[in-house]
Phi, psi and omega in degrees: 000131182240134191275138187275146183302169164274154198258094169271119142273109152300138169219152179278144185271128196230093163318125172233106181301029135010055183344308203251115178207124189258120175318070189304316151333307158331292215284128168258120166274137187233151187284128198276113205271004201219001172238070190302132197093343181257168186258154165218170195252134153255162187190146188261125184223162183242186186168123170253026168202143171344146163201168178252153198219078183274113131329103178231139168259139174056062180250187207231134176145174190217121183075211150318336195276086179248141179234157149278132236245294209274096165195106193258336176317143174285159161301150155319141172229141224223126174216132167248174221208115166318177176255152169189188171240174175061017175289138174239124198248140173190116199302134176325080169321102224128327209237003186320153168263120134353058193297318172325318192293354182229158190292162187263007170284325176292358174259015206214131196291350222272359150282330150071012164270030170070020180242113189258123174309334181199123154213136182270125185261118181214119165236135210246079167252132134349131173274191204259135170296132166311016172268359159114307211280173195271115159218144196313155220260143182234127182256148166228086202277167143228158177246178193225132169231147180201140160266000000 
C-alpha cells in the first residue's frame, strides 16, 4: 500500500540583520555583592562587530536617543566589547542601584509616563575596511526598555 506524500508550505525566510542583538530573556537583576541592598543588571548578548553596551536608569526616549529623567538617579553607565556570540554583560560591581531608595509606583509601567526604570543601549561601529578606502561612518544601535 502506498501512502500519498503530505502536503509542505515552503515559505520564504526573511533575515533581519542586527551587529547588536540583546537576549532579552537573558536579563537579570542581581544582588550587587560589594553594594549591599543595591542591584546591578546582567544580560546574555551577541555582536558581530565591536561595540558599547549603555545603561540608563529612569529613563526617557524614542529610539536611540535616551536620558535619563531623575537626577538623583546613577549615570549611565557604559561598557565596551569585542565582537563574539554568547557575551555577557554584567554591569560592573560596585555600581549598583538603591531600588529601596525610590516609590514602587516608580519602579513600575503603572504610572505610565513613558519612563523606564531600565534602558539599554547596544552601539555598533563598524571598524574602518581593509580595502583602505573611506566610507561614511555606519552606526547600528538597539534599544532595550524594562519594567
Amino acid at each position: 500500500m502506498h501512502l500519498p506524500t503530505p502536503y509542505v508550505d515552503h515559505q520564504k525566510a526573511v533575515t533581519i540583520w542586527n551587529d547588536v542583538n540583546l537576549k532579552k530573556e537573558t536579563l537579570k537583576i542581581e544582588a550587587d555583592e560589594e553594594n549591599h541592598g543595591k542591584f546591578i543588571v546582567s544580560f546574555t548578548f551577541d555582536v558581530t562587530v565591536a561595540c558599547s553596551i549603555t545603561l540608563y536608569f529612569f529613563a526617557k526616549g524614542d529610539n536611540c536617543n535616551l536620558t535619563s529623567v531623575k537626577e538623583d538617579s546613577i549615570s549611565p553607565i557604559s561598557l565596551n566589547f569585542q565582537q563574539g556570540l554568547g557575551q555577557r554583560f554584567r554591569q560592573t560591581l560596585g555600581t549598583g542601584i538603591n531600588l529601596s531608595a525610590y516609590d514602587e509606583s516608580e519602579l513600575s509601567k503603572r504610572n505610565d509616563t513613558s519612563v523606564y526604570l531600565l534602558a539599554m543601549k547596544a552601539e555598533a561601529t563598524p571598524s574602518s575596511p581593509e580595502d583602505g578606502k573611506q566610507y561614511p561612518s555606519v552606526t547600528n544601535s538597539q534599544p532595550l526598555f524594562a519594567a
